[in-house]
SEMAR-375210 format. One record per residue (C-alpha): x, y, z; residue in three letters. Coordinates in steps of 0.25 Angstrom, whole numbers, padded with zeros to 4 digits, always signed. Layout:
XYZAla;...
//
This chain:
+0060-0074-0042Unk;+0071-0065-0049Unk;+0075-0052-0042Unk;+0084-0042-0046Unk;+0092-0034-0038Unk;+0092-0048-0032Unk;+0104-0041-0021Unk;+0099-0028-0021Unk;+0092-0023-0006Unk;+0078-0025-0012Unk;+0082-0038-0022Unk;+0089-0045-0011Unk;+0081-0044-0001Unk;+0067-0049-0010Unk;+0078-0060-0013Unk;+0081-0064+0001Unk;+0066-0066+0003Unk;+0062-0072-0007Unk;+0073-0083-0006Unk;+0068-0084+0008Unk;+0054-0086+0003Unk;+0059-0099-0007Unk;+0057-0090-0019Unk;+0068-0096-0029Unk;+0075-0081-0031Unk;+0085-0076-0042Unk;+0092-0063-0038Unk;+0097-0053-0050Unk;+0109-0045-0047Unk;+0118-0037-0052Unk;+0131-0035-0046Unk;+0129-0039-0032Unk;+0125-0055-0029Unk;+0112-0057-0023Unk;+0112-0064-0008Unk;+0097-0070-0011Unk;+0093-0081-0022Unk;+0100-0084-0034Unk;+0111-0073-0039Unk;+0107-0069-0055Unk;+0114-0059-0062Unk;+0107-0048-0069Unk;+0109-0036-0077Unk;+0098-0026-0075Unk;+0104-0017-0086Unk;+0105-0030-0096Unk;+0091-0034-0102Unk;+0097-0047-0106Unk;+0101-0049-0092Unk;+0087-0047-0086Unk;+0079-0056-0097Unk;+0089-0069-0097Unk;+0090-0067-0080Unk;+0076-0067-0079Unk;+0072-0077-0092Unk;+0083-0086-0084Unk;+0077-0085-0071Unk;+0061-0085-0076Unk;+0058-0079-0062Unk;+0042-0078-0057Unk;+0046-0065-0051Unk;+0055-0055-0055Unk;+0058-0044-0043Unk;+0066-0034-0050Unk;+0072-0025-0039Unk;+0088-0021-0047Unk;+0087-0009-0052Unk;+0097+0003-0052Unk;+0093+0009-0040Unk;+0106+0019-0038Unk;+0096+0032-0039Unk;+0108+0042-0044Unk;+0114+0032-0052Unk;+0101+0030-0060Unk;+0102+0046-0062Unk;+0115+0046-0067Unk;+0114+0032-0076Unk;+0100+0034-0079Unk;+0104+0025-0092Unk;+0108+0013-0084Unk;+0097+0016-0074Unk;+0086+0016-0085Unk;+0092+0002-0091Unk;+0092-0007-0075Unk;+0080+0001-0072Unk;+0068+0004-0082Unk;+0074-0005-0093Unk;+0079-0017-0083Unk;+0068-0016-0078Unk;+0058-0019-0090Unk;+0067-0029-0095Unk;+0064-0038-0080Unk;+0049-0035-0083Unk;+0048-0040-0096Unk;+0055-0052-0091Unk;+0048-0053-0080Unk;+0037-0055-0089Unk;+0043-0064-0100Unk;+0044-0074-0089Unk;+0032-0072-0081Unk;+0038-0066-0068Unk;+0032-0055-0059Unk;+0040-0043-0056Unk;+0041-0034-0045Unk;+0049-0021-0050Unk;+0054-0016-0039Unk;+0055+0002-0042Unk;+0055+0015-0034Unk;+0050+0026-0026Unk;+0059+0035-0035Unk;+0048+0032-0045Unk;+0042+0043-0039Unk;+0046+0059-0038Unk;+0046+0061-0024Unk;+0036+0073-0025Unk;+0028+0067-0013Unk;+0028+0051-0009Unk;+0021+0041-0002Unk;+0019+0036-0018Unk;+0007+0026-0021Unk;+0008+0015-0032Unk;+0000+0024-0042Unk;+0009+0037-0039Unk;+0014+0044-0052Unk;+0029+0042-0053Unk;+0040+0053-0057Unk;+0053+0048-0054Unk;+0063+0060-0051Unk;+0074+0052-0054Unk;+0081+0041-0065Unk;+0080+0031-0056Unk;+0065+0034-0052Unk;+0063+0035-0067Unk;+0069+0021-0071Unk;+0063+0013-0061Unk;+0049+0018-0065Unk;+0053+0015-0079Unk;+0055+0000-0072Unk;+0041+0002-0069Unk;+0035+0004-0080Unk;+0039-0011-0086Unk;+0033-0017-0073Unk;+0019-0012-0072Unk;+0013-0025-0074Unk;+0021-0032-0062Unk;+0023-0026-0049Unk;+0033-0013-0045Unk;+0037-0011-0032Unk;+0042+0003-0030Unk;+0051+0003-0016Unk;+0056+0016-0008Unk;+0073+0016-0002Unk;+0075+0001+0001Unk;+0084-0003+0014Unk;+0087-0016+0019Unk;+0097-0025+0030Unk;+0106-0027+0019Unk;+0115-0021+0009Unk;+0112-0024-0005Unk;+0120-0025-0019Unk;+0131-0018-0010Unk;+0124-0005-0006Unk;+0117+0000+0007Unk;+0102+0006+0008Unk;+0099+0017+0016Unk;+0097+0010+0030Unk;+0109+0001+0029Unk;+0117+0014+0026Unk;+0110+0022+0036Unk;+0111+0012+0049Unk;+0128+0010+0044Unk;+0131+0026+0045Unk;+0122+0026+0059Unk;+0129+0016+0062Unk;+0142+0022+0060Unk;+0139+0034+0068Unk;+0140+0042+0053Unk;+0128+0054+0050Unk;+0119+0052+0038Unk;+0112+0062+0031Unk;+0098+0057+0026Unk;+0087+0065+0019Unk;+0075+0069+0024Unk;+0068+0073+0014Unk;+0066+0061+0004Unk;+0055+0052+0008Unk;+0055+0037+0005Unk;+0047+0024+0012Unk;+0061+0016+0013Unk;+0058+0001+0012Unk;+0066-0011+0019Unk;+0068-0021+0008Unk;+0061-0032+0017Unk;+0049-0028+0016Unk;+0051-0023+0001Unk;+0056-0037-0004Unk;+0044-0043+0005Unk;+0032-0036-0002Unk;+0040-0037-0015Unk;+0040-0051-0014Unk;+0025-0050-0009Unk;+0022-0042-0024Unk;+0031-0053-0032Unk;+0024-0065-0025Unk;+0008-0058-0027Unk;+0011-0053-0041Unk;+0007-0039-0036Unk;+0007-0031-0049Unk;+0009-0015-0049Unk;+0015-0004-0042Unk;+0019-0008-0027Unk;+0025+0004-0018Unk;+0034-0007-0010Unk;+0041+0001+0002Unk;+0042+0005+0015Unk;+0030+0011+0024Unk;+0036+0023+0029Unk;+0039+0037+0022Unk;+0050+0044+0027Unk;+0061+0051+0023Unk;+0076+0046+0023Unk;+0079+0054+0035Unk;+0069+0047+0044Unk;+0071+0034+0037Unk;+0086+0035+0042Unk;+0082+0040+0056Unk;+0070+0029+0057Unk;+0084+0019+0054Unk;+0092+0026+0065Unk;+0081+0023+0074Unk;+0077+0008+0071Unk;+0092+0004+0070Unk;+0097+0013+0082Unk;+0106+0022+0075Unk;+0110+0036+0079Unk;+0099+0045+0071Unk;+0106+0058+0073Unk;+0117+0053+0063Unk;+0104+0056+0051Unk;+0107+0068+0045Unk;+0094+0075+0040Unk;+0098+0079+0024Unk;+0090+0083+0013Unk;+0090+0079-0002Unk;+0094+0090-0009Unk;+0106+0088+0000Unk;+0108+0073-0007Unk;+0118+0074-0019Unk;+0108+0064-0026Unk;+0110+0063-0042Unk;+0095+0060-0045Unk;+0084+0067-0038Unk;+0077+0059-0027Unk;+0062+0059-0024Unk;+0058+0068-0011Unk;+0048+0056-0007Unk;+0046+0044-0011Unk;+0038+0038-0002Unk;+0030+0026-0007Unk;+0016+0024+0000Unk;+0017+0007+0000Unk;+0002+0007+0005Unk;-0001-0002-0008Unk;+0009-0012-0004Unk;+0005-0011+0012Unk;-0011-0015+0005Unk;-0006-0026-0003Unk;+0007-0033+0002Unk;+0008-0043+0015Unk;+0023-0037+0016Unk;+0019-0023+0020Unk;+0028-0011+0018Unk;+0035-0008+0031Unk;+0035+0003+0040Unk;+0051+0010+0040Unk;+0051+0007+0056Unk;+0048-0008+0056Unk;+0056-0009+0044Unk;+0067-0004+0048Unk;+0066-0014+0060Unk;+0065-0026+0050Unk;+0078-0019+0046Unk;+0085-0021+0058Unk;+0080-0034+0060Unk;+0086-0039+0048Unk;+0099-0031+0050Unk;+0101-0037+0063Unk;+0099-0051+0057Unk;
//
């Protein structure tokens, strides 16, 4: 099995569990070296790199979860973001094929405009945003394998040296300091557990399509943070209700993005988690 973004939050974790299951896993990374299987290095932006790491390896699977996921970046370097992104991403399909592997592209809720979420599999997409854009160019070289659209991944750990949302949040609690969180943006956040697991589950059954792969709970990022407060014990009063407008973002954000993950509750053993007991599982492996 070859996973990029093999140190990434989502790459890491598939990694981590894939080693534990006896898979024989290579991790591709760029910068930062990957914990889980064997260390690869690879260029996302290079298409020589992708064809002779992957022709070397001559994985079974290909999980391709690196991408350039930094959503005002891709706004400002949409060039650079369209290369990783839509054209990195063709390049591992076409591989993929060359050498017989199944791929799992791992892409976005920002696929999607925002106008009114809970979005199905068969939605019509209309990204508001370069990033939303490029990843759905991703898309369209891997309709014949299987995409797996996720919605604002959190995790135990820190990963390629930056924080998610919960880490960050349970630290300033910690810390007595006040957040100011939206409340109006919707999103069904996903704990990268149970993401890598029904990954994994996709990869293993050659599950072909479009997979909404996220979290079982809409809610906005104002009651995502206070449900956080609640399960870890933290001070809620310290969340700060804010709104978007207020946000000094570069590119424009959808208002909702929820993804309705029914499809994957139907098919997968590795259901999508409600946000409460996923956040539990959280502090259970925090506390480890």
């Amino acid at each position: 099995m070859f996973i990029t973004g093999g140190s990434g939050l989502l790459g890491s974790k598939i990694a981590e569990i894939a080693v534990d299951r006896g898979y024989e896993v290579y991790s591709g990374y760029h910068s930062h070296k990957p914990e889980f299987g064997e260390a690869v290095k690879l260029d996302l932006s290079s298409p020589e790199s992708i064809r002779g790491v992957i022709r070397e390896v001559r994985p079974d699977v290909v999980i391709h979860t690196a991408a350039l996921t930094d959503v005002d970046r891709c706004e400002r370097e949409k060039e650079l973001a369209h290369r990783i992104n839509a054209e990195g991403t063709k390049v591992v399909a076409e591989v993929a094929r060359e050498v017989g592997a199944f791929l799992v592209y791992v892409s976005t809720d920002y696929v999607f405009d925002g106008e009114r979420g809970m979005y199905r599999e068969e939605d019509e997409t209309n990204p508001v945003n370069h990033y939303g854009y490029t990843k759905l160019a991703g898309e369209k070289h891997c309709q014949d394998f299987c995409i797996a659209r996720t919605c604002v991944i959190y995790g135990a750990r820190p990963a390629s040296g930056k924080v998610n949302f919960a880490l960050w949040l349970i630290d300033r609690l910690e810390k007595g300091e006040s957040v100011r969180i939206v409340t109006d943006q919707y999103i069904t956040p996903t704990l990268n557990t149970n993401l890598a697991k029904m990954i994994l589950e996709c990869a293993e059954n050659e599950h072909r399509g479009v997979f909404h792969l996220a979290g079982a709970t809409r809610v906005s990022r104002f009651e995502f943070a206070k449900e956080i407060a609640e399960v870890f014990g933290l001070e809620e009063s310290l969340i700060i209700p804010s709104k978007m407008e207020e946000i000094n973002w570069i590119a424009k954000r959808p208002r909702d993005s929820s993804l309705d993950v029914s499809k994957a509750a139907r098919y997968l053993s590795e259901k999508p988690l409600e946000l409460r007991k996923a956040l539990k599982v959280l502090k259970g492996e925090m506390e480890r």
